[in-house]
N, C-alpha and C positions, 0 to 999 in steps of 0.2 A: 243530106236529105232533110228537108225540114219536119219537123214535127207539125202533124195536123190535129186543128183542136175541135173535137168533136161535142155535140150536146147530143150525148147518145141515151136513149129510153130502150131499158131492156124490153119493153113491149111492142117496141120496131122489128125485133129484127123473130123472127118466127120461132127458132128454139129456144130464145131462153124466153119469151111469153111463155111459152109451153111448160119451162122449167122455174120461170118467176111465182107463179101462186102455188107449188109446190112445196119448194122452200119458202115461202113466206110462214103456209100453214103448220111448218115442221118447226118455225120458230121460238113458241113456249114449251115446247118439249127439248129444244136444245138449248135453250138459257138455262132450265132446270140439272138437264144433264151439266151443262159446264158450270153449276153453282160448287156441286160438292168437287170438284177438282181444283177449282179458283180458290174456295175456302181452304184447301189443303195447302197453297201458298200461301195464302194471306188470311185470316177469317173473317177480318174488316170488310176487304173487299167482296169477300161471299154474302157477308149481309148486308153491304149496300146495293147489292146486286138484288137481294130477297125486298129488301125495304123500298126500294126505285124499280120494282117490276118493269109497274108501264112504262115506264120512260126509258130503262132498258131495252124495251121491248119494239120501242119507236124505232132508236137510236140504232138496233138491229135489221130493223126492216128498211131504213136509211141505207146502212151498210151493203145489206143484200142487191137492195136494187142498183146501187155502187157500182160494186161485183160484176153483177151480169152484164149491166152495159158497157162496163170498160172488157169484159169479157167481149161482148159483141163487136163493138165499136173495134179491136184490135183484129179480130177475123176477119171484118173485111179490109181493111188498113192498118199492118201492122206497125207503123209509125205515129197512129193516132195515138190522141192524147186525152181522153173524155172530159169534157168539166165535169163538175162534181157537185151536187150542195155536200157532199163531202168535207170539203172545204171552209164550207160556211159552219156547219154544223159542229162534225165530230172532230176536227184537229184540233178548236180551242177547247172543247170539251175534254182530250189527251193534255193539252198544255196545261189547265186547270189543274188536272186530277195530278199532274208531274208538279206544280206548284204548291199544294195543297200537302202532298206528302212531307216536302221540304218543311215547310211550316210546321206540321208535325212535329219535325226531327225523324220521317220514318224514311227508309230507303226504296228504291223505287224495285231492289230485287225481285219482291212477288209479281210488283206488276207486269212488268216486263213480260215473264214468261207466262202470265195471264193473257196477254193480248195474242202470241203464241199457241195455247193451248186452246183457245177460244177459235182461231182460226183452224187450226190441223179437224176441233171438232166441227166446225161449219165447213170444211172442206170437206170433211168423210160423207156430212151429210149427202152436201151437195153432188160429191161425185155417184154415192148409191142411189141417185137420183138419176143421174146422168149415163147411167149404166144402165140402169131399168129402162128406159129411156132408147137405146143405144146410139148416144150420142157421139159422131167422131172421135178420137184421138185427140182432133187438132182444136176444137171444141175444149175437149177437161184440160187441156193442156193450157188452154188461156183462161180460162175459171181459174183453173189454181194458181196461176199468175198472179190473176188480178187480187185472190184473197188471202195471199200473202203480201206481194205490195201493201196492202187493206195494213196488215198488221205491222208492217215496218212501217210504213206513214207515220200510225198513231204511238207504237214505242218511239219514234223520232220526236214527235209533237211533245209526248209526255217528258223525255229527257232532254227538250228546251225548257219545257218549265218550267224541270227541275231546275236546273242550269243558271237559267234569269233567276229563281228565286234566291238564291245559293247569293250570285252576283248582286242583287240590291240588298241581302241582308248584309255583305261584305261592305259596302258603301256606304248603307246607314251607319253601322258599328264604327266605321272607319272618321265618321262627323262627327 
């Protein structure tokens, strides 16, 4: 069966509009919350996360509206595929931050389960949302699809970067 590639707007399809400016507006209260847990892996990354608010904060409402449309766009076609500016946006921004460790010399263990912890806490949100709400089963069941997908994309992106950086430092060194 082929895969259908969808340019899905979570404000198409009627519940996650409904559930789209809810989670939006819960967003600086959950970047907050998931600072001192990210800091508890990493501290670097708790303070870039303090130090890059806004941009944080964009980068999350990106994501979000992500989320709900591949959320939507798979309810009604469960072989769709959404486009993303996902794509454009936040996977180089993962491969970056997976580059950037390498360079360092730091390992990418925090991040990883950063991108993890980030998702489980925008997924609790989302679903206490979703509950309030009483949004089907078959609904939170593809939310939480899509916002785990969400988080393996981007630890995938970030441990290419690592990867490539690893791979051209080996190269250089190697001339």
């Amino acid at each position: 069966m082929p895969v259908t590639e969808v340019h899905a707007d979570p404000a198409a399809d009627p519940v996650m509009a409904d559930l789209l400016p809810r989670v939006l507006a819960e967003l600086p209260a959950l970047l907050d919350a998931a600072v001192g847990p990210v800091s508890r892996l990493d501290t670097r990354i708790g303070t870039a996360l303090w130090e890059a608010r806004a941009e944080a904060l964009s980068v999350a409402e990106t994501a979000v509206g992500h989320v709900l449309a591949e959320a939507a766009a798979r309810l009604h076609d469960p072989m769709s595929h959404p486009d993303s500016a996902l794509a454009d946006r936040m996977r180089p921004l993962a491969r970056h931050l997976g580059r950037d460790r390498r360079l360092r010399g730091e390992p990418l263990s925090p991040l990883l389960p950063a991108y993890r912890r980030g998702a489980l806490l925008g997924w609790r949100r989302i679903a206490a949302f979703a509950r309030q709400q009483q949004l089907s089963p078959a609904v939170l069941v593809k939310v939480r699809e899509a916002v785990f997908r969400l988080a393996e994309d981007l630890s995938t992106a970030t441990v290419d970067g690592y990867v490539h950086q690893r791979a051209a430092a080996a190269q250089s060194w190697q001339r």
